[in-house]
C-alpha positions in Angstrom: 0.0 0.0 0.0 1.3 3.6 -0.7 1.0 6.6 1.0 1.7 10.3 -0.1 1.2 13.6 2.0 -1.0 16.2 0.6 -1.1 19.5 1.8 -4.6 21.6 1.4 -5.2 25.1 2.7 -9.6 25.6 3.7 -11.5 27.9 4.0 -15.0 26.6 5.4 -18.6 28.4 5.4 -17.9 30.0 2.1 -21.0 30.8 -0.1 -20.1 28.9 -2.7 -17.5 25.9 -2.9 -14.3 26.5 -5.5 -11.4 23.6 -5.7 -8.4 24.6 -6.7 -5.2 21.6 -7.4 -1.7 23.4 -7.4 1.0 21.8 -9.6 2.8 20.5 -6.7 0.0 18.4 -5.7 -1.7 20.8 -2.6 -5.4 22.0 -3.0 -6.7 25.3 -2.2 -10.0 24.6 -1.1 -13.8 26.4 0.3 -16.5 24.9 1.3 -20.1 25.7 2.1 -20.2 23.5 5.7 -18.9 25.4 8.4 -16.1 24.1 10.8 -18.7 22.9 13.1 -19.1 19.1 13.9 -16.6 18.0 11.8 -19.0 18.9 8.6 -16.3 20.8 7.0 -13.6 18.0 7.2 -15.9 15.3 5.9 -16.3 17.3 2.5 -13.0 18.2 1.9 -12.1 14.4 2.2 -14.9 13.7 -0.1 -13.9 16.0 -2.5 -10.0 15.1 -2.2 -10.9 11.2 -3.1 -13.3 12.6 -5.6 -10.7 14.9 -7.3 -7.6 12.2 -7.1 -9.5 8.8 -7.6 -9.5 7.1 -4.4 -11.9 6.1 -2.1 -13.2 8.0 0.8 -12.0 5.6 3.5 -8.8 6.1 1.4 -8.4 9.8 2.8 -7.5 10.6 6.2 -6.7 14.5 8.1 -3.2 14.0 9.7 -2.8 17.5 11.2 -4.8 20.0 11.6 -8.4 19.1 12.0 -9.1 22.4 13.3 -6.7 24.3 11.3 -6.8 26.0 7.8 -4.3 24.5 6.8 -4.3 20.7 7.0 -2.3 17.5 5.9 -3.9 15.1 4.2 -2.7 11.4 3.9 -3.9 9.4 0.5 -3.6 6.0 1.0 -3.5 4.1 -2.6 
């Protein structure tokens, strides 16, 4: 199984949602959900698996759950 780091600046309760994928592999990202109960987190992994192929169980927050700036481990 491999692993790679991911790094992804957020920011959550955003009226509308924009990804943006950096050439170095990061993601800028904004979300609608705010950074309440975890609903911000759980769509920024779902969008992550979504954007790179992977399944959602795939995609794990390393660091900074309650942070703008977050690390994101992809499991593949």
């Amino acid at each position: 199984m491999e692993e790679k780091l991911v790094r992804v600046r957020v920011t959550a309760g955003a009226k509308r949602e924009q990804v943006e994928q950096h050439m170095d592999g990061s993601f800028t990202i904004t979300v609608k959900e705010r950074a309440e109960a975890n609903a911000a987190n759980t769509r920024i992994r779902t969008i992550v698996s979504e954007r790179l192929g992977v399944p959602l169980q795939s995609v794990q927050i390393q660091s900074g759950q309650q942070k703008g700036s977050k690390l994101v481990r992809i499991r593949t």
